[in-house]
C-alpha positions in Angstrom: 0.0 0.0 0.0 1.2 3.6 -0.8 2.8 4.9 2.1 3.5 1.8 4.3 6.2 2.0 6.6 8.9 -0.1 6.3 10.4 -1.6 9.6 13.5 -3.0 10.5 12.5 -6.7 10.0 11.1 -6.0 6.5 14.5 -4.5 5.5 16.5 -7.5 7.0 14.2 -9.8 5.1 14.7 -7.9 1.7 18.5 -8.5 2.5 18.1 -11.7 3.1 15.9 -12.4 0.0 18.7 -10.2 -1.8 21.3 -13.0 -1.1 19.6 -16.1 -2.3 21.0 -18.8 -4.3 20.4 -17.5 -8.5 17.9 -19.8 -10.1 19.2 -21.4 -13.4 19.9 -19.3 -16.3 20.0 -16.1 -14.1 23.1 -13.6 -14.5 24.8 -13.1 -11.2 27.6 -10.1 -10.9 30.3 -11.0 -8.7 31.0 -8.1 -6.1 34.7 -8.5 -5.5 37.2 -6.2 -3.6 38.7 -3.8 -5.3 42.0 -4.2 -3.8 44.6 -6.0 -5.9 45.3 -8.5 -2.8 44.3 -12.2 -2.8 41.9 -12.8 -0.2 40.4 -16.6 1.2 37.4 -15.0 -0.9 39.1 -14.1 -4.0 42.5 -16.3 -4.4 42.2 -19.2 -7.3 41.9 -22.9 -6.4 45.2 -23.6 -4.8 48.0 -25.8 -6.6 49.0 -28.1 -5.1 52.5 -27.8 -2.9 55.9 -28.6 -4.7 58.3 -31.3 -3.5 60.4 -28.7 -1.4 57.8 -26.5 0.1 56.3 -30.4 1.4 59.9 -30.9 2.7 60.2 -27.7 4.3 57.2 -28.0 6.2 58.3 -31.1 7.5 61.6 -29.8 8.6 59.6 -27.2 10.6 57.6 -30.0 12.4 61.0 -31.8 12.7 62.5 -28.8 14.8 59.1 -28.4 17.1 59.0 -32.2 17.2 62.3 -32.6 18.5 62.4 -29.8 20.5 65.7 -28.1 19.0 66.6 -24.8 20.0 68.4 -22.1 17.9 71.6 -22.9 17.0 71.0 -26.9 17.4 72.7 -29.0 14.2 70.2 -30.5 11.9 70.8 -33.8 9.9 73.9 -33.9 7.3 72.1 -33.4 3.9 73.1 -36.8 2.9 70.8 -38.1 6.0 68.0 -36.0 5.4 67.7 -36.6 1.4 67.1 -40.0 2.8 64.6 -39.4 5.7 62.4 -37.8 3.3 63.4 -39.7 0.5 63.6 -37.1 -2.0 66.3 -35.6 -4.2 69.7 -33.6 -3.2 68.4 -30.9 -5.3 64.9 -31.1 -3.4 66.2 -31.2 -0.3 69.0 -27.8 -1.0 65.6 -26.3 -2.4 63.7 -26.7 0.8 66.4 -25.5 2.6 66.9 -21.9 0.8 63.4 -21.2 1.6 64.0 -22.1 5.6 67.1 -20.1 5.6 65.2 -16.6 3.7 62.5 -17.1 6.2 65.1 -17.3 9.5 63.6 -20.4 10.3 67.5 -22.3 9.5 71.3 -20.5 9.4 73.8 -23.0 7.1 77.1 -22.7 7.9 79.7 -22.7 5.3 83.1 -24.8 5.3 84.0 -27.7 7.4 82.3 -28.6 10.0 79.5 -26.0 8.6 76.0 -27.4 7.5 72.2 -26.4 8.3 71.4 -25.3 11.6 68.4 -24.0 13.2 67.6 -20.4 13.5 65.0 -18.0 14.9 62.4 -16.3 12.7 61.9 -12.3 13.5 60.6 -9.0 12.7 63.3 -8.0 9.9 61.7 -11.2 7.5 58.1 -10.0 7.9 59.7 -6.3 7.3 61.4 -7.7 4.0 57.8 -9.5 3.0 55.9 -6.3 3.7 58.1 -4.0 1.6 58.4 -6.8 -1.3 54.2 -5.9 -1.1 54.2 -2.4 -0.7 56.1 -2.5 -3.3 54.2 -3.5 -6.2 51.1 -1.7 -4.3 53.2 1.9 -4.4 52.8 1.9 -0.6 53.8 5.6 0.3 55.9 5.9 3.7 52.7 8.2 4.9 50.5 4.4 4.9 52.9 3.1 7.5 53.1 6.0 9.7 49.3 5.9 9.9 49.4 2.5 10.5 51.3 2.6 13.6 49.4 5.6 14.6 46.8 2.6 15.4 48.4 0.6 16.3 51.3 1.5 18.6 48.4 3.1 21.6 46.9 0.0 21.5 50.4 -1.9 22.7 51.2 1.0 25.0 48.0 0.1 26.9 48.2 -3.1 27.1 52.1 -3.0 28.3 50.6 -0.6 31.1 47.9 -3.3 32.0 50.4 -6.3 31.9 53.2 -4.6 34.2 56.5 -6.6 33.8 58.7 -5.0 35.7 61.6 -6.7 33.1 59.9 -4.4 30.5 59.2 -1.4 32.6 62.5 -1.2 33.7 64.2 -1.4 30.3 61.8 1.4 29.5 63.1 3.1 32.1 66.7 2.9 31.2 66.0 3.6 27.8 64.2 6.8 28.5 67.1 8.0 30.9 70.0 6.9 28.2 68.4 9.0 25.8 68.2 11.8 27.7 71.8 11.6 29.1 73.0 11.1 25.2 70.9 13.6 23.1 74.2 14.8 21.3 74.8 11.4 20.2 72.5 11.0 17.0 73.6 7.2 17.2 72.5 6.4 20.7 69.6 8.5 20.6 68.2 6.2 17.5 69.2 3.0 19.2 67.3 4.5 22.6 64.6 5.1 20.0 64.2 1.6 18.9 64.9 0.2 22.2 61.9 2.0 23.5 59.2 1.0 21.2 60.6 -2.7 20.8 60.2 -2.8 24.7 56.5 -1.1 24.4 55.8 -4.1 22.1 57.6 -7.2 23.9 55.2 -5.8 27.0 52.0 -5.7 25.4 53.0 -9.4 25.5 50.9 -9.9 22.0 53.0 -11.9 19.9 51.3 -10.6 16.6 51.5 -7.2 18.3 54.7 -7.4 18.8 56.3 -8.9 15.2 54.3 -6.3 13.2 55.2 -3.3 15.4 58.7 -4.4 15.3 58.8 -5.2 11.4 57.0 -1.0 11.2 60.1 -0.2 13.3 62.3 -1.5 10.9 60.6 0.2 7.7 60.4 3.4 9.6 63.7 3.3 10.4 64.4 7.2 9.4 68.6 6.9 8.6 67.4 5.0 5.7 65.5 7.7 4.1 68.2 10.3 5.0 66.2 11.8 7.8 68.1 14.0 10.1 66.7 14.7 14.2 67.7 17.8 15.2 68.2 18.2 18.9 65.2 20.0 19.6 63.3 16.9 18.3 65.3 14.4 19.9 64.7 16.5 22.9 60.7 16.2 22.3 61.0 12.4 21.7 62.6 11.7 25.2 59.7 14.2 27.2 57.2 12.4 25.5 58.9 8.4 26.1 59.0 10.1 29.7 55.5 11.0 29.7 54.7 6.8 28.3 57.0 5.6 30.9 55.6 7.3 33.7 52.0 6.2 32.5 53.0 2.5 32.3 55.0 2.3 35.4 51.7 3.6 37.3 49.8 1.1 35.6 47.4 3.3 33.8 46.5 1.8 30.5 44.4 4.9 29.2 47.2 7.4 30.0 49.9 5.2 28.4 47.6 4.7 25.2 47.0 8.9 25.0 50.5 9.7 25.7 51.2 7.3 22.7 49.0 8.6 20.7 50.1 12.0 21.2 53.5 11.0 20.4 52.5 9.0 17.0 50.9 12.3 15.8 53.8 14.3 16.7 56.2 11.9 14.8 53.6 12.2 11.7 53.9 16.2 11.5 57.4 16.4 12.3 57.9 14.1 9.2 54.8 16.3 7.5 57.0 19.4 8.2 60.9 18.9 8.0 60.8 16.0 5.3 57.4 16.3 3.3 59.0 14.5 0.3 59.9 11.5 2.5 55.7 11.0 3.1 55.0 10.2 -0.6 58.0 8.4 -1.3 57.2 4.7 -2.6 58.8 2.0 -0.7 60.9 -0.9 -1.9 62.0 -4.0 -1.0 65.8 -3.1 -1.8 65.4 -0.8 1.1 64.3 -3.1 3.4 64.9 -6.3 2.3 68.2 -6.9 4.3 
C-alpha cells in the first residue's frame, strides 16, 4: 500500500531475499574487492604444494618435534635426502626457503651445515616492503598505521606490568636523555623504547608487526636528520609513556602514545614532506 512504513524486519528480510542462491539461467555479478590483494574469498583454487615446500614444512615440524633450539645442528644433507626420500636438489631447495625465512642458518666450510635459526621481525619487514612494493605503498600508509596501532600496545604494556619491561623502559628513557648529542644512541634509545612497548603488550602478533613497522620506519634510511630540539621532544614524550606504564594506567599510556605518533607524523609532515610520498621498496628493506 502507498505509504506503508517499512520496519527493521522487513528490511532484514529484503536483504536476506537479496542473497539467495540464483535460479538457473540467471546472471549473477560478482561483487569482489577492489583491492589487488588475494583474499580466502578471492585467491584461485590452490596448486597443489611442490616437493620442497612439502619438505620444508616437514623440517619445521621436525624442529618443534624434536624440540631443538636455535643454534641446534640439523641432519647432514646426505641423512636428510634420505629421511624424506627425495632428491639432493629437493632437499638444498627446501632448505633456501627455511634459511630466507630465518627459520635455518647454514654454515659454510668444514664442519659447517644447516642449523636451526629463529624467525623475527626483519623477515616479515622484507615480505611487507616486497608488497608495498608492487602496491606503491607511500611511507605516509605506514606512519598511519602505527598511529593505530602503537596506543593499543602502550596500553596493554601498562595493564600487563612486567617490571623486566618497565625497567628497560626506564633505562632507555634515561639513556636517551643523558646522550641527546649522540645521534647514534639517541636512535638506538629510539628503537629500544618502542621494541620494549611491544615485547610488553605481551601480544606476539603485536609485537612482530610493530617491530617489522620499526624497521621500515627506520628514518637513517631515508636520510632523515633529528635535530636536537626533536630528539629533545622524543625523550619528554617516552617520559611522559614511561611514567603512564609504570603507574599502571592503560588509558594514560595509550594517549600519551598517541600523542606522540601524531607528533612523529607532523614532524615528518614538516621537516621532510618529500619522504611521506615516497614509494617504498623492498631493496630498502629487504636486508
Amino acid at each position: 500500500m502507498p505509504g506503508k512504513k517499512v520496519t527493521g524486519s522487513a528490511t532484514a528480510s529484503s536483504r536476506t531475499r537479496s542473497a539467495r542462491p540464483p535460479t538457473t539461467g540467471e546472471t549473477v555479478t560478482q561483487i569482489l574487492p577492489m583491492f589487488r590483494d588475494v583474499t580466502p574469498l578471492t585467491r584461485l583454487p590452490a596448486m597443489p604444494l611442490k616437493r620442497a615446500e612439502m619438505v620444508a614444512q616437514r623440517i619445521v615440524h621436525m624442529i618443534q618435534e624434536q624440540g631443538l633450539k636455535p643454534g641446534d645442528p640439523l641432519p647432514v644433507e646426505s641423512d636428510m635426502y634420505e629421511t624424506f626420500g627425495v632428491a639432493r636438489s629437493t632437499l638444498r631447495e627446501a632448505l633456501r626457503v627455511l634459511e630466507q625465512q630465518g627459520v635455518i642458518v647454514i654454515r659454510p666450510g668444514r664442519g659447517g651445515g644447516p642449523t636451526v635459526g629463529l624467525p623475527d621481525s626483519r623477515h616479515l619487514a622484507s615480505t611487507l616492503a616486497l608488497l608495498m612494493q608492487f602496491s606503491d605503498t607511500p611511507f605516509r600508509s605506514v606512519l598511519e598505521t602505527r598511529e593505530y596501532i602503537e596506543p593499543i600496545a602502550a596500553s596493554l604494556c601498562a595493564q600487563n606490568g612486567d617490571d623486566r619491561v618497565i625497567d628497560g623502559l626506564r633505562q632507555s628513557v634515561d639513556a636517551m636523555r643523558a646522550n641527546l648529542s649522540d645521534e647514534d644512541s639517541f636512535l638506538y634509545e629510539n628503537h629500544r623504547f618502542h621494541e620494549l612497548i611491544a615485547e610488553g603488550a605481551r601480544n606476539p602478533l603485536i609485537s612482530y608487526f610493530l617491530n617489522s613497522l620499526d624497521w621500515i620506519i627506520d628514518g637513517a634510511r631515508l636520510g632523515v636528520v633529528y635535530s636536537k630540539a626533536s630528539r629533545k621532544q622524543v625523550a619528554v614524550i617516552h617520559d611522559e609513556i614511561c611514567e603512564a606504564i609504570e603507574d599502571g594506567d592503560g588509558d594514560r599510556a595509550r594517549d600519551a602514545m598517541s600523542e606522540h605518533m601524531r607528533d612523529t607524523r607532523a614532524f615528518f609532515e614538516r621537516k621532510h614532506p618529500q619522504v611521506m610520498n615516497q614509494a617504498l621498496t623492498w631493496e630498502m628493506y629487504g636486508q
